[in-house]
N, C-alpha and C positions, 0 to 999 in steps of 0.2 A: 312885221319882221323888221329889223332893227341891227344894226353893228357896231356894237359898244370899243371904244378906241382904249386902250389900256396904256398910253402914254406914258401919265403919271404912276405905272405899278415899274416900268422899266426904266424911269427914269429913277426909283427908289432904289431898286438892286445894281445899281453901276452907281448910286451915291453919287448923281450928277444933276445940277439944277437946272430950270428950263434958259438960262441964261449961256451956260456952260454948252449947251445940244444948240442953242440956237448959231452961237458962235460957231461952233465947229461944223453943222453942216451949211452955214448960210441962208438961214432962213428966220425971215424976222420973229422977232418975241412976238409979236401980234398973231401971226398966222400959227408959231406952234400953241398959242393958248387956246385958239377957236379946236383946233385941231384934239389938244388935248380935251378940252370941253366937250366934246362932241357935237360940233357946230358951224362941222363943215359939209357940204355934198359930195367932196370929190377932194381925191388926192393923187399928185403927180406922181406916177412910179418914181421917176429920178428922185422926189424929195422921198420917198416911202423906201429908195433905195439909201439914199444918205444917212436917214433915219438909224436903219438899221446896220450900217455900217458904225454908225458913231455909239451905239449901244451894243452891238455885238450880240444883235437878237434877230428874229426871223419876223417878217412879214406876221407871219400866223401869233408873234408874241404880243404883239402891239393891235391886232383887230381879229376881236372875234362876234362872231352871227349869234343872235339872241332872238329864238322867236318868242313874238311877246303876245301870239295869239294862243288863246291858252282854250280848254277844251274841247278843241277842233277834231273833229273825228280824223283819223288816219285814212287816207286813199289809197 
């Protein structure tokens, strides 16, 4: 199981660069790249709140659940 970060598709539709998001919520270029890459373990709500405040999207826009085990019988 797996939770793919969609950063980069909401950063397309607001036409805003990761330089632009990093500025306005406070958070370094560094950490929103790991972020956007998917190459973090854990994210602050506060920043996950900022996030979404500066893009004008939901929680649910920017992460979603991928299961990536595939023919597993249903329980």
């Amino acid at each position: 199981m797996s939770i793919r970060i969609n950063l980069d598709i909401e950063l397309a539709r607001n036409k805003m660069s990761l330089t632009e998001l990093s500025e306005r919520v406070g958070v370094s270029m560094t950490n929103l790249s790991l972020l956007k890459n998917g190459r973090v373990k854990a994210i602050r709500f506060s920043t996950l709140e900022a996030i979404c405040r500066a893009l004008g999207c939901q929680p649910g826009d920017l992460l979603e659940f991928v299961d990536e085990v595939q023919g597993r019988a249903e329980e």
